[in-house]
C-alpha positions as CSV (number, residue, x, y, z in Angstrom):
1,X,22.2,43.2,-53.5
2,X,18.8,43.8,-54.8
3,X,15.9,44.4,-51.7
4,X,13.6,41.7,-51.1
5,X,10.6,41.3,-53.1
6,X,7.5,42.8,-50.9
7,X,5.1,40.0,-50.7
8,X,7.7,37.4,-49.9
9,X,8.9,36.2,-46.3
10,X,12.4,36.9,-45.4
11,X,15.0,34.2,-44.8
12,X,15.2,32.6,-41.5
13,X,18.2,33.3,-40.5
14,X,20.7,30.3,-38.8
15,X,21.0,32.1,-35.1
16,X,17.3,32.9,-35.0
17,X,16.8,28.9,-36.0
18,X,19.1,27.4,-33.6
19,X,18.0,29.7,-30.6
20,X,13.9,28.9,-31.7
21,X,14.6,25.6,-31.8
22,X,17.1,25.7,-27.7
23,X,13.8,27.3,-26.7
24,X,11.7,24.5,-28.4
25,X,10.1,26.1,-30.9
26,X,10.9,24.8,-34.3
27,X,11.6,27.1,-37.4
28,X,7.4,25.5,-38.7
29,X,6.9,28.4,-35.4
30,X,8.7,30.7,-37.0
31,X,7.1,30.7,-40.7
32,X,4.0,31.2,-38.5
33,X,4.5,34.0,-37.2
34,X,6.4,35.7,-40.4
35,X,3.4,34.8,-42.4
36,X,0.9,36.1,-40.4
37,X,2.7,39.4,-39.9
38,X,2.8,39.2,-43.8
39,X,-1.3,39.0,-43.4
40,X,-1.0,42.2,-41.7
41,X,1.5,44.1,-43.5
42,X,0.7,43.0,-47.1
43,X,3.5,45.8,-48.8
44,X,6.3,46.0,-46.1
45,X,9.4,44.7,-46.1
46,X,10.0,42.1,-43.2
47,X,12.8,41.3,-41.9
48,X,14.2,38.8,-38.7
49,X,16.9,39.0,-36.8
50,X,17.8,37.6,-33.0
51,X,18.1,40.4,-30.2
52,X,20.1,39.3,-27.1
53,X,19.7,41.6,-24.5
54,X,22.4,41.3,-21.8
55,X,21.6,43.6,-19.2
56,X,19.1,40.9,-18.7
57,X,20.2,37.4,-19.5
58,X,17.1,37.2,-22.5
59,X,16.9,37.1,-26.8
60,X,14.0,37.5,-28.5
61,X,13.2,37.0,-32.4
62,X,12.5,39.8,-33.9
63,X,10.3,40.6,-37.0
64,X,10.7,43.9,-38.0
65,X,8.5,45.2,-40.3
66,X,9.3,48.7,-42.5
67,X,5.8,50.4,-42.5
68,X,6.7,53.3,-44.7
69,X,3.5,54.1,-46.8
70,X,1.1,52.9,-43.7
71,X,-0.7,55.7,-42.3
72,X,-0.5,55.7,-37.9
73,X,-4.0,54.2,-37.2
74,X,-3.8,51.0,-40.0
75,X,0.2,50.8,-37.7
76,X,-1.5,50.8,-34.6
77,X,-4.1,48.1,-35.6
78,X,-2.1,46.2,-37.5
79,X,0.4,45.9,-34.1
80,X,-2.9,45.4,-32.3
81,X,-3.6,42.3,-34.4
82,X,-0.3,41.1,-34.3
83,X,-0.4,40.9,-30.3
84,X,-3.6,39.3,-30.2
85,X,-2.8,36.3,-33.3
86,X,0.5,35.4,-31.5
87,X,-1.2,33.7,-29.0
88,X,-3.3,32.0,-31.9
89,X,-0.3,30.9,-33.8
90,X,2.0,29.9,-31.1
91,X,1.5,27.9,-28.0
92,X,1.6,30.2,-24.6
93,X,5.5,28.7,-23.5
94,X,6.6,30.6,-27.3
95,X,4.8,33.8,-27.0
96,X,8.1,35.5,-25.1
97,X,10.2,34.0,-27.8
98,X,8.6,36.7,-30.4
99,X,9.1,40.6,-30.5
100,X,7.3,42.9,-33.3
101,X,9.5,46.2,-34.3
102,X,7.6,48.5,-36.6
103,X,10.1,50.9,-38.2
């Protein structure tokens, strides 16, 4: 299986659909957010995937993002950004829904 080409969005995956959309956020919410992450990390592979933690009853989306090649402070801007836009991009009741993990 060949890599994803950089500069395209991932797939939204069917669990991280279903559980946007139980939380009533619709996958339109989720291209949001994976396009302005995208904005912010131009080269690096994205990825989604859903994160249930059980030790506390919650899941999250994640977007991971591979930052290889990004030097710490353009990272630490970039995550800076990304915090700030999701409340932009998403209405307030979605924000929790969203996780970034820089890798």
């Amino acid at each position: 299986m060949q890599p994803p080409h950089l500069g395209l969005l991932p797939p939204v995956p069917n669990e991280v659909s279903t559980f946007a959309a139980l939380q009533g956020a619709g996958v339109e919410d989720v291209q949001t957010i994976l396009m302005m992450t995208r904005r912010l990390f131009p080269t690096a592979q994205l990825s989604l995937r859903l994160k249930e933690d059980s030790d506390y009853d919650e899941s999250h989306i994640v977007v991971e993002v591979d930052a290889r090649g990004y030097d710490d402070m353009r990272i630490a801007l970039a995550q800076t950004e990304w915090a700030d836009e999701l409340f932009q991009q998403c209405p307030s009741s979605h924000v929790c829904l969203f996780r970034l993990a820089v890798v």
